[in-house]
C-alpha positions in Angstrom: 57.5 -1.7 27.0 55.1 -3.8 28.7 52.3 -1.3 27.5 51.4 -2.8 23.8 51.3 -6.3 25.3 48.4 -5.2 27.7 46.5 -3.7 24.6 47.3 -6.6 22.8 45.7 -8.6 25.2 42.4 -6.1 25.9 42.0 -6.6 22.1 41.8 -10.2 21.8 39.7 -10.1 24.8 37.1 -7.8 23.3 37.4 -9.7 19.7 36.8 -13.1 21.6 33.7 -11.5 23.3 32.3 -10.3 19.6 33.0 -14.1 18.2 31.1 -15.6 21.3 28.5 -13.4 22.0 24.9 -14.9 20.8 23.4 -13.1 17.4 19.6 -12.6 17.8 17.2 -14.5 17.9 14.9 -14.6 13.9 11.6 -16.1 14.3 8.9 -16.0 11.4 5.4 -16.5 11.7 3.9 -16.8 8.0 0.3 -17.4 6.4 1.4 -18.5 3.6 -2.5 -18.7 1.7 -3.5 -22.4 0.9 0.1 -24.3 0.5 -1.5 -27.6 -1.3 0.8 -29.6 -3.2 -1.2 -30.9 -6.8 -2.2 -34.2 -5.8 -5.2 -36.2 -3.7 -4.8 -36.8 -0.2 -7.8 -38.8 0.7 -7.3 -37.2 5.1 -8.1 -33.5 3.2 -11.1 -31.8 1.8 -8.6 -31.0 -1.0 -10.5 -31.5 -4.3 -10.2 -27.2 -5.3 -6.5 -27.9 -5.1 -5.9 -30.8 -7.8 -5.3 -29.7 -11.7 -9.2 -30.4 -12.7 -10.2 -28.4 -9.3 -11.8 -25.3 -8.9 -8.4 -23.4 -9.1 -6.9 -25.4 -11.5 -4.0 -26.2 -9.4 -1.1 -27.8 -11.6 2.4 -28.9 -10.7 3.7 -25.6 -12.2 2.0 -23.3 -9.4 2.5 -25.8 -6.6 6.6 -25.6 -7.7 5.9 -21.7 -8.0 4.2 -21.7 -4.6 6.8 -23.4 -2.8 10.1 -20.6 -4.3 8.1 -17.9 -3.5 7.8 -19.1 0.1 11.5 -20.0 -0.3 12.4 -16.4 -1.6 10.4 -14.7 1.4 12.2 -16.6 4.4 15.5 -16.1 2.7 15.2 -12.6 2.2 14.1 -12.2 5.9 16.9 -14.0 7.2 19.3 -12.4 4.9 23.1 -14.3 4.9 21.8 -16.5 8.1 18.7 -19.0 8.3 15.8 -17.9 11.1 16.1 -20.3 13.7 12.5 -20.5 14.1 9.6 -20.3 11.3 5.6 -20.8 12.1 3.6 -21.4 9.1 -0.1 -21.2 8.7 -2.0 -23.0 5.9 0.0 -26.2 4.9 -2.2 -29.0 3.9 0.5 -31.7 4.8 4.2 -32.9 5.3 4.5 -33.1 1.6 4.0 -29.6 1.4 6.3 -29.4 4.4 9.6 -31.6 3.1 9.5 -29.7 -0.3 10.1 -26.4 1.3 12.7 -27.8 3.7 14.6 -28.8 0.3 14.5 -25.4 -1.4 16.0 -24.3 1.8 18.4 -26.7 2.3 21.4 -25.2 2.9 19.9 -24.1 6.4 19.2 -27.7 7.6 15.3 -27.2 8.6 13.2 -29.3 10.0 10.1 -29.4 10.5 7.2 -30.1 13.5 3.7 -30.5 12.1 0.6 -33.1 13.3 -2.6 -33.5 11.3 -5.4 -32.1 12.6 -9.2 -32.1 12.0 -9.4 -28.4 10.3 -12.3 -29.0 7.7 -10.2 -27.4 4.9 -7.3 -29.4 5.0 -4.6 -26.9 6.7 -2.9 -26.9 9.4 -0.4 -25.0 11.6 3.4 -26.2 11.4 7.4 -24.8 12.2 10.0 -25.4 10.3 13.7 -25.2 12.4 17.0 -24.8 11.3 18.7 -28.0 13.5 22.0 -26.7 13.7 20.6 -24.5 16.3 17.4 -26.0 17.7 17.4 -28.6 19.7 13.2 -30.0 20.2 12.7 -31.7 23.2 9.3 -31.8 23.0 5.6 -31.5 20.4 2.0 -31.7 20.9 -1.0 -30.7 18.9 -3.5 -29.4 21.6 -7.2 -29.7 20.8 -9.1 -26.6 20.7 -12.7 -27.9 21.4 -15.2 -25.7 20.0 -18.5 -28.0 21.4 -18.2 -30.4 18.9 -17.2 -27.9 15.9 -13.9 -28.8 14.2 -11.1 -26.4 14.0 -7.1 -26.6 13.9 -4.6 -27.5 16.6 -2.5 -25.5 18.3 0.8 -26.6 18.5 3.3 -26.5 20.9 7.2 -27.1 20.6 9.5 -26.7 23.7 12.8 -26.6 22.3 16.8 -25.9 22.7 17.8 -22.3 21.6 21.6 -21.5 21.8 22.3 -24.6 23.3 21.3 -23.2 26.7 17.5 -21.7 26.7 14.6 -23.1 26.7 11.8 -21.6 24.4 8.2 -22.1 24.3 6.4 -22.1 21.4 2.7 -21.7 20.4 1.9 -21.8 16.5 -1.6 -20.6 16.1 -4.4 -20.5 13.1 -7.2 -19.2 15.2 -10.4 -19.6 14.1 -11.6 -17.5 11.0 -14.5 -14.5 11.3 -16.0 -16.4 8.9 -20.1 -15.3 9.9 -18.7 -12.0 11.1 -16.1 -10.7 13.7 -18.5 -11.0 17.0 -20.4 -13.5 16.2 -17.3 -16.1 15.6 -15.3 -14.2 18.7 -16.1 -17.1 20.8 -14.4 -19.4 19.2 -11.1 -17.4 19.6 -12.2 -17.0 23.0 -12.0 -20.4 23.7 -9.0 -20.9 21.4 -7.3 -18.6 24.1 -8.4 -20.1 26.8 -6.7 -23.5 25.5 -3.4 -21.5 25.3 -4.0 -19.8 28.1 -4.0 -23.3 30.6 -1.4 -24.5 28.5 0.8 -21.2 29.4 -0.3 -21.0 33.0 1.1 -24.5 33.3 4.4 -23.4 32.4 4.7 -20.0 34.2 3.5 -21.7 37.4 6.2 -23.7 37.2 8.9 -21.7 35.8 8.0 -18.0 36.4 10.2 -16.6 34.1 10.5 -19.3 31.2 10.9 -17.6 27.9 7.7 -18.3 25.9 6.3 -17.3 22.9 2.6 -17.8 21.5 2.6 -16.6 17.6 0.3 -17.1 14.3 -2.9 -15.7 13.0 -5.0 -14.6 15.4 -8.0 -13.6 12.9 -8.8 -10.5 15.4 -6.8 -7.0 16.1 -4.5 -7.3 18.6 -5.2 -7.9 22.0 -3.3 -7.9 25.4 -5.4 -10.9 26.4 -2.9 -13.9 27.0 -2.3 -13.9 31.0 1.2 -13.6 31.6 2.4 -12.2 27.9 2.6 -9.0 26.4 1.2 -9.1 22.6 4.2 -6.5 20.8 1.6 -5.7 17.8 -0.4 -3.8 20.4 1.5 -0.7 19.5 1.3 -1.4 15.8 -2.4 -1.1 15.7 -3.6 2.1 13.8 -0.3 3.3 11.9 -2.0 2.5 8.6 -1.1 -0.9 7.3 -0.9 -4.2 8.7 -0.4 -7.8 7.9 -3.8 -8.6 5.9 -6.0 -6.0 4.2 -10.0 -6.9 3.0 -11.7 -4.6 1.2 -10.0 -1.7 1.7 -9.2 -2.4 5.2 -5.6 -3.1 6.7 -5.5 -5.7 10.0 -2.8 -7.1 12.6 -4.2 -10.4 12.5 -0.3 -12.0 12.8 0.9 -11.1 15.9 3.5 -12.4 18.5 2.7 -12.8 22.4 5.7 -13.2 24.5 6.4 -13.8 28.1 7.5 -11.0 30.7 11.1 -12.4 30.6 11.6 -11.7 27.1 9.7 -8.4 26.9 12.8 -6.2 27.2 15.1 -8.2 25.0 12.3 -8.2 22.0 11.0 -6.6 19.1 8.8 -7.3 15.6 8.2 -5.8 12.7 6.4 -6.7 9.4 8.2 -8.0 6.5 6.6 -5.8 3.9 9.1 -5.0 0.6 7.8 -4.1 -2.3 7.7 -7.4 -4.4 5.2 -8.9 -1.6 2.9 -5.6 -2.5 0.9 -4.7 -5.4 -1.5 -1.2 -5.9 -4.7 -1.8 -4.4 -6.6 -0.3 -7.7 -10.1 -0.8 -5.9 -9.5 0.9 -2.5 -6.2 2.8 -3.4 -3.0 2.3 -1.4 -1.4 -1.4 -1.5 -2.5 -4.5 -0.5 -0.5 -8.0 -0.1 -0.1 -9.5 -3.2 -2.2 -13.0 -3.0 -1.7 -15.8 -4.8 -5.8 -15.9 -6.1 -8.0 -13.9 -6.3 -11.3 -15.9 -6.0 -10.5 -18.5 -8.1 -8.5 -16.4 -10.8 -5.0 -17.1 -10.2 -2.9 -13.9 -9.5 0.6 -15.6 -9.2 1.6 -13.9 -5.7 2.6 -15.3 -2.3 0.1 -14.6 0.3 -3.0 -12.9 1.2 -1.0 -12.0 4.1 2.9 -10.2 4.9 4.7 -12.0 7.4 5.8 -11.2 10.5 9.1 -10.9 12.6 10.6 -11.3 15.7 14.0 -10.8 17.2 15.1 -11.6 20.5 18.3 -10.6 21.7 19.2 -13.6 24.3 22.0 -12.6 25.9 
């Protein structure tokens, strides 16, 4: 008789291990193409993105802007919020508080420092604080011998109540004057990131970190100490940006040896971020201008995924 109380009690054991074990890990990294809210601010070259500028920027598209962001993170999170999202291209914290309140029913946050990027946009990462605990920010410089380009920032922060992630949000700089010719300024971008990572892995060996953002360059194992997981992507005939004609993995995620095994990314690519590319055949991203001609999409660029399982 004593047999259907032991099952009993192996079943509330195993149901009590499926309510307390830890869901995965969502993080986002996101260009999200020139997030400028409709109105001056007099610390951004901003003038292209007010209602008499160059792309005729009105209230309307700023609101439309900031759903279709909305839409995207939802959809990628699904019934639960991603703990962590990285955005690239946000002119300021305006930009940054009116997304928070389309989404607030997942109580983000957001970290984000003004830096000296000549067109106005910066890097920032929005968290859900119900799960993420920061206990620490900074912008890092990227010095470029006097050229101006954007931070990097950095967030150590609280995941699970137990971890401690490390988090780099990048916007490295553009190709702008062709690929080799600007490669060392991403070279020297790295080499920021990579003192700032050495610092902690000399410290902590097997801290979890995570370096993410657009790269402007095809993936490359070239962090010390991470392991870049688009490497493998590269060459299956898409990838997060496409100019004329030609797909790239300029979003990618970096992430340290301890969280190799429990990680893997993906693109977010469904088929209301797409559109047929009618020039080069195929599909491209669906932007939000073309030139100056407003097309009414999200982004020149699909985001990107990552889940860790942290167990």
């Amino acid at each position: 008789m004593k047999t259907p109380r032991l099952i009993w009690i192996i079943l509330v054991i195993i149901e009590c291990g499926f309510l307390f074990a830890q869901a995965p890990v969502t993080i986002i990294s996101y260009n999200v193409e020139n997030l400028f809210d409709n109105q001056h601010d007099s610390l951004k070259n901003d003038s292209s993105f007010l209602p008499e500028g160059d792309h005729h920027w009105t209230f309307h598209k700023y609101q439309t802007k900031l759903d279709q962001i909305a839409q995207v993170i939802v959809n990628i999170a699904g019934w639960d919020s991603a703990p962590l999202v990285g955005l690239c291209e946000v002119e300021n914290a305006r930009c940054l508080r009116d997304l928070c309140y389309r989404l607030k029913r997942f109580h983000y946050r957001y970290v984000h420092y003004e830096s000296a990027d000549e067109r106005g946009i910066d890097v920032a990462l929005l968290y859900d604080s119900t799960k993420i605990q920061v206990l620490s920010s900074q912008p890092i410089v990227v010095d470029l011998n006097g050229d101006v380009t954007r931070d990097v920032l950095y967030v150590s922060a609280l995941i699970n109540k137990s971890d401690t992630l490390h988090t780099f949000m990048c916007h490295l700089p553009s190709q702008l004057g062709g690929a080799e010719a600007s490669a060392d300024k991403r070279f020297a971008a790295k080499r920021v990131i990579q003192h700032k990572v050495d610092s902690i892995l000399s410290i902590h060996p097997h801290a979890y970190v995570v370096v993410m953002g657009d790269m402007n360059s095809n993936p490359q194992d070239d962090i010390r100490g991470m392991i870049n997981m688009m490497m493998n992507w590269d060459g299956v005939g898409y990838g997060t940006q496409k100019h004329q004609g030609t797909w790239s993995f300029l979003d990618q995620f970096y992430v340290s040896s301890a969280l190799r095994s429990q990680a893997s990314a993906h693109i977010f690519s469904p088929e209301w971020l797409l559109e047929e590319d009618e020039k080069y055949l195929g599909y491209r991203p669906k932007r939000t201008f073309i030139g100056f001609r407003y097309h009414a999409g999200y982004s020149d660029h699909l985001p990107i995924v990552l889940r860790l399982d942290m167990q």
